[in-house]
BABA-887127 format. One record per atom (N, C-alpha, C, CB): residue in one letter; x, y negated, z negated; residue number from 1. Coordinates in Angstrom, 3 decimals, decimal comma. Glycine has a CB too. Example, Ala and Ser with C-alpha at 12.3 -4.5 7.8 and 13.67 -1.06 7.14 Angstrom:
<r 'A'; <13,190; 5,690; -7,800>; 1>,
<r 'A'; <12,300; 4,500; -7,800>; 1>,
<r 'A'; <13,200; 3,300; -7,800>; 1>,
<r 'A'; <11,308; 4,473; -9,046>; 1>,
<r 'S'; <12,850; 2,250; -7,080>; 2>,
<r 'S'; <13,670; 1,060; -7,140>; 2>,
<r 'S'; <12,900; -0,030; -7,870>; 2>,
<r 'S'; <14,084; 0,598; -5,725>; 2>,
//
This chain:
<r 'X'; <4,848; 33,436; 82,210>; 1>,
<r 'X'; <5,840; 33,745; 81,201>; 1>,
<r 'X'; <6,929; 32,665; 81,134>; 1>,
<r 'X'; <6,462; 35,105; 81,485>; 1>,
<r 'X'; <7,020; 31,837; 82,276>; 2>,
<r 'X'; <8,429; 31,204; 82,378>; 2>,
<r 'X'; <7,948; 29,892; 81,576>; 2>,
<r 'X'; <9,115; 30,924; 84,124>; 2>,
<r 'X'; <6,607; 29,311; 81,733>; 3>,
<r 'X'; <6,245; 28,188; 80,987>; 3>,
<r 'X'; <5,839; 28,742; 79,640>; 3>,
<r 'X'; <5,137; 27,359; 81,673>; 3>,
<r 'X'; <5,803; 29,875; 78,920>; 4>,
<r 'X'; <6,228; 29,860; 77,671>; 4>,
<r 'X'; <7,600; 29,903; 76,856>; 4>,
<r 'X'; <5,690; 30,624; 77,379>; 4>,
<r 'X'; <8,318; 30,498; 78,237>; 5>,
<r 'X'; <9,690; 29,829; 77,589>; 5>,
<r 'X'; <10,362; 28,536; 77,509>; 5>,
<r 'X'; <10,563; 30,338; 78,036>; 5>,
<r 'X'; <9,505; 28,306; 78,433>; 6>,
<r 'X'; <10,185; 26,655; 78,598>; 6>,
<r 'X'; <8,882; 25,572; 77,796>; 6>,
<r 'X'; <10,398; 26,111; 80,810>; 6>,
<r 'X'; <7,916; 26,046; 76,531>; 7>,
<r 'X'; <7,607; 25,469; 76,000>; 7>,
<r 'X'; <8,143; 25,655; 74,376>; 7>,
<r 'X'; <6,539; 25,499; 76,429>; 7>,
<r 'X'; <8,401; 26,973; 74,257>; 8>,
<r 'X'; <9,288; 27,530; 73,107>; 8>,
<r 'X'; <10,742; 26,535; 73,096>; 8>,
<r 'X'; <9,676; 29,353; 73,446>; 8>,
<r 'X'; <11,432; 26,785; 74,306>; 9>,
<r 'X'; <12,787; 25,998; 74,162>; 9>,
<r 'X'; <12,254; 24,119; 73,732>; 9>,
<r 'X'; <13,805; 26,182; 76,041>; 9>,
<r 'X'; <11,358; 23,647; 74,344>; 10>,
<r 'X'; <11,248; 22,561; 74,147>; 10>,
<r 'X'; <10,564; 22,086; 72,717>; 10>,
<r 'X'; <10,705; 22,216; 75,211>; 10>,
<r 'X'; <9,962; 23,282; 72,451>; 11>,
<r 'X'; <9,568; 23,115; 70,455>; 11>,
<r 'X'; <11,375; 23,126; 69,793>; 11>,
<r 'X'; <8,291; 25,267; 69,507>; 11>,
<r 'X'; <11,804; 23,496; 69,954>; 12>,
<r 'X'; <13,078; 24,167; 69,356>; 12>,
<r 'X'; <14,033; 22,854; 69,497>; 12>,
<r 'X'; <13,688; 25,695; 70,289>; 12>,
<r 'X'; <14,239; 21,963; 70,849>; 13>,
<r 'X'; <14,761; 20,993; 70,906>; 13>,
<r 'X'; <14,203; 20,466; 70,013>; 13>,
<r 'X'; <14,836; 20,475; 71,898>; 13>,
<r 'X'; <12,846; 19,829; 69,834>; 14>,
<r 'X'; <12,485; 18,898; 68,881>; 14>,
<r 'X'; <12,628; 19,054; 67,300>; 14>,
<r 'X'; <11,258; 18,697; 69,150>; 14>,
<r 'X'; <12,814; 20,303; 67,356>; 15>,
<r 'X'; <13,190; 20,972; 65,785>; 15>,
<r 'X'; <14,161; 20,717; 65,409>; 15>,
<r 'X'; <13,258; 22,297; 65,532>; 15>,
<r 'X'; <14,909; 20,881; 66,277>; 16>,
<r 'X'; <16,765; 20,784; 65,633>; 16>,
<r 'X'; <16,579; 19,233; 66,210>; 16>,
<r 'X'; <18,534; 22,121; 66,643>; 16>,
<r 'X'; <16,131; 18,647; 66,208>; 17>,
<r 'X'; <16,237; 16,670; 66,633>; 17>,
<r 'X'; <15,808; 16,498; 65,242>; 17>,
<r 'X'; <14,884; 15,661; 68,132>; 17>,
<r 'X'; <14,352; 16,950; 64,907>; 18>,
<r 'X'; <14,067; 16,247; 63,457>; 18>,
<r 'X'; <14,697; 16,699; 61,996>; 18>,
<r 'X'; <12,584; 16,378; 63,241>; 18>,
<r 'X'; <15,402; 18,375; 62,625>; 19>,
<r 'X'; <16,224; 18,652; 61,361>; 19>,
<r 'X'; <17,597; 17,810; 61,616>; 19>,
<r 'X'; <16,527; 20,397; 61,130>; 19>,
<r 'X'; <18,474; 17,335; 62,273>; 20>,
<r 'X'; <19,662; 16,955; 62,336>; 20>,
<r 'X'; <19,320; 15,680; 62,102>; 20>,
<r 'X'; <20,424; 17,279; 63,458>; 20>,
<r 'X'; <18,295; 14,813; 61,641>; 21>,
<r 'X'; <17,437; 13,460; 61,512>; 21>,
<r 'X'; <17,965; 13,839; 59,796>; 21>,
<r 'X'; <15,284; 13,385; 62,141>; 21>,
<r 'X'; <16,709; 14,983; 59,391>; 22>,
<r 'X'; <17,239; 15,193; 57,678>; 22>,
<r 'X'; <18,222; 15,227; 57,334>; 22>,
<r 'X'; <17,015; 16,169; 56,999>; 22>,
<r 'X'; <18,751; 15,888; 57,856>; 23>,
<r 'X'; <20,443; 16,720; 57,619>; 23>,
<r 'X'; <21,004; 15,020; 57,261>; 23>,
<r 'X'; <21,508; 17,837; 59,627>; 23>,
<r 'X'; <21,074; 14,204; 58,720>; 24>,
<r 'X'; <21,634; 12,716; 58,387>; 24>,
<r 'X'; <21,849; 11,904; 57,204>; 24>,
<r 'X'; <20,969; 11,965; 58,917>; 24>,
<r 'X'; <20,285; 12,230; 56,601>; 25>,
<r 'X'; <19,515; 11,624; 55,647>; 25>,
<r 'X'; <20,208; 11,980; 54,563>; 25>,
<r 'X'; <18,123; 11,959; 55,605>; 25>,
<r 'X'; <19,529; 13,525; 54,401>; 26>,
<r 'X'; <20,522; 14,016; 52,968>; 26>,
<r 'X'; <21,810; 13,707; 52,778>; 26>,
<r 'X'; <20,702; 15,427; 52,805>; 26>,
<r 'X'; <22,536; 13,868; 53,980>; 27>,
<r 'X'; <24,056; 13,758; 53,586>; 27>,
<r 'X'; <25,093; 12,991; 54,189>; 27>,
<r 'X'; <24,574; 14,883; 53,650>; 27>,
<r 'X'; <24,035; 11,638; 53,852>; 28>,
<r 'X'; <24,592; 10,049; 54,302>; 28>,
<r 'X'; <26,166; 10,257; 53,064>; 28>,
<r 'X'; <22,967; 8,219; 53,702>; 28>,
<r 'X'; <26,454; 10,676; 52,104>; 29>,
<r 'X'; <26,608; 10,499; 51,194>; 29>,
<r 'X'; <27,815; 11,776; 51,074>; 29>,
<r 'X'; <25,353; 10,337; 50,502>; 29>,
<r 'X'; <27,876; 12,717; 51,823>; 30>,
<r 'X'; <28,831; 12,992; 51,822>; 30>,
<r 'X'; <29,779; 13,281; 53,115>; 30>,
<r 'X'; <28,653; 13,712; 51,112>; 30>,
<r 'X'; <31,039; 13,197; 52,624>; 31>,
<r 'X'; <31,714; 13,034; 54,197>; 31>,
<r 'X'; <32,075; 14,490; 54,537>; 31>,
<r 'X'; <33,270; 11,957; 54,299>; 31>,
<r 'X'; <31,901; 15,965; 53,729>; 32>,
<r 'X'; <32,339; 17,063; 54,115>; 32>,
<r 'X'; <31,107; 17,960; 54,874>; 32>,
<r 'X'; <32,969; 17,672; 52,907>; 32>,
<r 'X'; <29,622; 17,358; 54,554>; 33>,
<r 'X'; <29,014; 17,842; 55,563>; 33>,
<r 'X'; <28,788; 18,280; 56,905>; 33>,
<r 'X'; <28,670; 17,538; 55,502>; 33>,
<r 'X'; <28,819; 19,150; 57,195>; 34>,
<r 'X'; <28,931; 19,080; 58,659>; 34>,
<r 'X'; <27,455; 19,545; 59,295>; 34>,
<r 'X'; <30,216; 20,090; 59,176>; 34>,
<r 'X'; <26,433; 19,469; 58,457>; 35>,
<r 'X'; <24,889; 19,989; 59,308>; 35>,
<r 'X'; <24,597; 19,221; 60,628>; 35>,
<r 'X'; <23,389; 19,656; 58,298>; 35>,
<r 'X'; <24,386; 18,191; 60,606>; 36>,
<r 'X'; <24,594; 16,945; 61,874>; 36>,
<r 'X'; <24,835; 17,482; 62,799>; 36>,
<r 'X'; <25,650; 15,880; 61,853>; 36>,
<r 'X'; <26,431; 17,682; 62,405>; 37>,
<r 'X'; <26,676; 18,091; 63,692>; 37>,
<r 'X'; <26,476; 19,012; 64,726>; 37>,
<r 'X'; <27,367; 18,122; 63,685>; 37>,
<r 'X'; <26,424; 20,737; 63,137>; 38>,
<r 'X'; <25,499; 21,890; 64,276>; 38>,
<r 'X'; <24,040; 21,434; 64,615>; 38>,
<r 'X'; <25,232; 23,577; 63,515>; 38>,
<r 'X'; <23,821; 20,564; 64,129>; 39>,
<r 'X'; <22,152; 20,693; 64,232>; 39>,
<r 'X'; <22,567; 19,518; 65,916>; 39>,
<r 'X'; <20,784; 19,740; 62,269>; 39>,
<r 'X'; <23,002; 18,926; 66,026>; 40>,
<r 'X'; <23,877; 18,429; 67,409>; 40>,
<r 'X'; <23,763; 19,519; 68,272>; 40>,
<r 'X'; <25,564; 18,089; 67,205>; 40>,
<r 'X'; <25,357; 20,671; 68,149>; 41>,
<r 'X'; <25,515; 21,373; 68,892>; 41>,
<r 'X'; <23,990; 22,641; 68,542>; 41>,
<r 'X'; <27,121; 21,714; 68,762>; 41>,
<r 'X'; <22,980; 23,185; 68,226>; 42>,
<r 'X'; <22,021; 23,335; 68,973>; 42>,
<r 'X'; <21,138; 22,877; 69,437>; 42>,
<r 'X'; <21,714; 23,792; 68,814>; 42>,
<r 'X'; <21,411; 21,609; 69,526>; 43>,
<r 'X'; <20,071; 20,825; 70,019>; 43>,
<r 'X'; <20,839; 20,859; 71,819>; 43>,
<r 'X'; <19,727; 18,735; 69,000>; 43>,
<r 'X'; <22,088; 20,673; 71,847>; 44>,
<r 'X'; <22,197; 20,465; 73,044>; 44>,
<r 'X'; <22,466; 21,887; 73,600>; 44>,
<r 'X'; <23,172; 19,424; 73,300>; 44>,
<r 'X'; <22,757; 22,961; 72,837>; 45>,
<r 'X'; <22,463; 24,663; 73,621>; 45>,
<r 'X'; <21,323; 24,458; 74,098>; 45>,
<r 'X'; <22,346; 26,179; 72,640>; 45>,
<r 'X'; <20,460; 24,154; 73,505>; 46>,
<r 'X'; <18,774; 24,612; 73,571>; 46>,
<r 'X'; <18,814; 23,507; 75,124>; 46>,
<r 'X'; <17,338; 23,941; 71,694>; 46>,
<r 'X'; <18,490; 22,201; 74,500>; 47>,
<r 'X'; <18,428; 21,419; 75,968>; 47>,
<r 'X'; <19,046; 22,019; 77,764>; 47>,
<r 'X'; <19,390; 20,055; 75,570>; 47>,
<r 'X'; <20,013; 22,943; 77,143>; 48>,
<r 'X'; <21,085; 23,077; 78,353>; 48>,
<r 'X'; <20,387; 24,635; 78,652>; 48>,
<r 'X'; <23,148; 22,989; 77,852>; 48>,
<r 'X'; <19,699; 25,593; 77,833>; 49>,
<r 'X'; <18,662; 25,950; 78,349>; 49>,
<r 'X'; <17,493; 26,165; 79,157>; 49>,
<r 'X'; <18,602; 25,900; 78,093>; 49>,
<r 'X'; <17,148; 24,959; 78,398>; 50>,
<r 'X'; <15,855; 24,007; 78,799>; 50>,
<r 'X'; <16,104; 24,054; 80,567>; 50>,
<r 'X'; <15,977; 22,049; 77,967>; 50>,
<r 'X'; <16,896; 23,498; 80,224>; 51>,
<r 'X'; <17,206; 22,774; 82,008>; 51>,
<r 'X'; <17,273; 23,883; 82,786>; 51>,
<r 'X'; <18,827; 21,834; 82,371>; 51>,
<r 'X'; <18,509; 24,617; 82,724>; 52>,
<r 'X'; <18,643; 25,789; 83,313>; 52>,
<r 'X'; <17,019; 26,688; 83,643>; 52>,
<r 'X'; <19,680; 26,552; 82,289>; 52>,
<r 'X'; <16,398; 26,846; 82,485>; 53>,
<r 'X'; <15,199; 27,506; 82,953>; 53>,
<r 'X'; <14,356; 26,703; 83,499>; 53>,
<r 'X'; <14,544; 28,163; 82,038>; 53>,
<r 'X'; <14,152; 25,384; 83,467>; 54>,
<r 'X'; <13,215; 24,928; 84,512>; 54>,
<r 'X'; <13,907; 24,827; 86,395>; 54>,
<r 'X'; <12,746; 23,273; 83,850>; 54>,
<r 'X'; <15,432; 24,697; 86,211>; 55>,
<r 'X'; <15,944; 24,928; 87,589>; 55>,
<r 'X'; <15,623; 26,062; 88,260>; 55>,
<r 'X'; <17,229; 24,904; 87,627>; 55>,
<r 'X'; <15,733; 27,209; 87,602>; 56>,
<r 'X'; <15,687; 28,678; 87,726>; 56>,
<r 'X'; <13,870; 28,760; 88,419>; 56>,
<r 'X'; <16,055; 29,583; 85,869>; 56>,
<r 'X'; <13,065; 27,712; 87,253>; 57>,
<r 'X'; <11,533; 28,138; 88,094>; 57>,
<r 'X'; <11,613; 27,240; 89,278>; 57>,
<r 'X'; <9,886; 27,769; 87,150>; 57>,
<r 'X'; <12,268; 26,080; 89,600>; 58>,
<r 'X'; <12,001; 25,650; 90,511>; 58>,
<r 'X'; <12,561; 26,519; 92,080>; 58>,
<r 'X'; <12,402; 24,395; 90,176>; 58>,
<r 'X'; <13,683; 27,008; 91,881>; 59>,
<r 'X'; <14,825; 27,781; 92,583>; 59>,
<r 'X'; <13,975; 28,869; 92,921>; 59>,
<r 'X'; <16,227; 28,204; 91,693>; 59>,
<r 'X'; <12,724; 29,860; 91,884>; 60>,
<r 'X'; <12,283; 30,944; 92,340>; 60>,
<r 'X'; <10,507; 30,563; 93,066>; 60>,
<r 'X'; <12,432; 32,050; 90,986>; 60>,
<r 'X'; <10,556; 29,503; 92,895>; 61>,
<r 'X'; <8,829; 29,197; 93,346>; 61>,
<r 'X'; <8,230; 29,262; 92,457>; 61>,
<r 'X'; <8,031; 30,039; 94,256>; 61>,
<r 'X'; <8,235; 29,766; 91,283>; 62>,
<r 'X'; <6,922; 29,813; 90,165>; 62>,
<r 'X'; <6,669; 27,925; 89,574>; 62>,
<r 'X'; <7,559; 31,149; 88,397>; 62>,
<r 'X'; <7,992; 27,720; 89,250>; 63>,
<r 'X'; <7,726; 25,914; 88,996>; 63>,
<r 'X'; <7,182; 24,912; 90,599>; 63>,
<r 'X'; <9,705; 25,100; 88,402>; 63>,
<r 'X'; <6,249; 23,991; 90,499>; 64>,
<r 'X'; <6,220; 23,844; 91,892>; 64>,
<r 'X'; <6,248; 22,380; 91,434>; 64>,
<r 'X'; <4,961; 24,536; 92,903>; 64>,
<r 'X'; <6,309; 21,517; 92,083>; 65>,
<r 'X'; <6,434; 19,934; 92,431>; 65>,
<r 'X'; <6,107; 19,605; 94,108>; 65>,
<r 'X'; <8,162; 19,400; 92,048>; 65>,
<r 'X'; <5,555; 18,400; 93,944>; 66>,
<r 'X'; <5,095; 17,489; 94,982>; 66>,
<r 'X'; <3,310; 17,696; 95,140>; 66>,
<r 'X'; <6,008; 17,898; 96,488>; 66>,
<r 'X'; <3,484; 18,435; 96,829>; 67>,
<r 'X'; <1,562; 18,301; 97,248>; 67>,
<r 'X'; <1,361; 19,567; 96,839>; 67>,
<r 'X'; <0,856; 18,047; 99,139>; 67>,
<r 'X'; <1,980; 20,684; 96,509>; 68>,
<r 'X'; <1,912; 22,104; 96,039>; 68>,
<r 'X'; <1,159; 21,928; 94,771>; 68>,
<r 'X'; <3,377; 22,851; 95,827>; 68>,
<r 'X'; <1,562; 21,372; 94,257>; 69>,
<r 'X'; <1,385; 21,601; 92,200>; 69>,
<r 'X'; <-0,495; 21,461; 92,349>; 69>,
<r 'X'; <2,448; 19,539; 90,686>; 69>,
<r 'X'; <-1,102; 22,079; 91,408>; 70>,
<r 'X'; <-2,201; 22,367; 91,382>; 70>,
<r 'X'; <-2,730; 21,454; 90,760>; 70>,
<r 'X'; <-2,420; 23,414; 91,031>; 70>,
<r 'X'; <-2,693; 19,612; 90,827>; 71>,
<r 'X'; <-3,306; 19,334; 90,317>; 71>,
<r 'X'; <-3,588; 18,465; 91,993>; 71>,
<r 'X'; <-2,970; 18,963; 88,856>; 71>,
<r 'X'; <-3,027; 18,409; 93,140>; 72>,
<r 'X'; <-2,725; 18,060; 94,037>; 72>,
<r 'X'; <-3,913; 18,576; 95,247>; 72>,
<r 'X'; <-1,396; 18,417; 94,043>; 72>,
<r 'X'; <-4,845; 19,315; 94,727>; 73>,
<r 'X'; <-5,607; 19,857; 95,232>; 73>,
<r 'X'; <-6,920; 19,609; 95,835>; 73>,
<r 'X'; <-5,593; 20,417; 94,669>; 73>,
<r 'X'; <-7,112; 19,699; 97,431>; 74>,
<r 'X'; <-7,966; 18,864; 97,782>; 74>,
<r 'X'; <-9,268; 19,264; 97,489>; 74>,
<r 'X'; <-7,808; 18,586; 98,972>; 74>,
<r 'X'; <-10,248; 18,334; 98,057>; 75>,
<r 'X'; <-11,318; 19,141; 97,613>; 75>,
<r 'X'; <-12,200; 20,264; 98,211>; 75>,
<r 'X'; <-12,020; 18,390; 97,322>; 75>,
<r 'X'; <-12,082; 20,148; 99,443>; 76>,
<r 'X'; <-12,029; 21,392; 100,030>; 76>,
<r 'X'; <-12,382; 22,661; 99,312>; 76>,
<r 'X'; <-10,854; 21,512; 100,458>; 76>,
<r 'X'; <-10,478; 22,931; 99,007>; 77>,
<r 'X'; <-10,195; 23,855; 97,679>; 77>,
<r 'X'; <-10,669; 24,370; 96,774>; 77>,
<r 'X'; <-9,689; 23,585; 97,074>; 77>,
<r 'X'; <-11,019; 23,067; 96,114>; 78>,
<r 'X'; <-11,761; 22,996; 94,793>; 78>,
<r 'X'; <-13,064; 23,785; 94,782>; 78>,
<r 'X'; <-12,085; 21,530; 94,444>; 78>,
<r 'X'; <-14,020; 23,702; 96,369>; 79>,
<r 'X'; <-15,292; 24,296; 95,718>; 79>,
<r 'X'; <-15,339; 25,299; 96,724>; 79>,
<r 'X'; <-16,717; 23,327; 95,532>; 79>,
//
């Protein structure tokens, strides 16, 4: 469950990156726009998310890193 949230949050970063890209685009042209900038401030909620929930899996054991992670696996194991 925790790596679908932390693949959801990371669609969502890239969303609000390529909408605050348009937003730029469209409204090179005017100076009272302000989309940019929320599309800014959720890109960096979401990121600050992001993080938080991958600390959180590392902190509870479900995220693993180093000789643990399952791709690390000898062969033994394997059969």
């Amino acid at each position: 469950m925790l790596k679908v949230i932390i693949i959801v949050l990371l669609l969502g970063v890239i969303a609000s990156l390529f909408s605050g890209l348009v937003f730029l685009f469209k409204d090179s042209g005017r100076s009272d726009s302000k989309r940019t900038l929320y599309a800014l401030g959720v890109r960096i909620s979401l990121a600050a998310m992001l993080l938080a929930t991958i600390f959180y899996g590392f902190y509870t054991g479900e995220l693993r890193l180093g000789t643990n992670a399952p791709w690390h696996q000898s062969d033994a194991e394997l059969q």
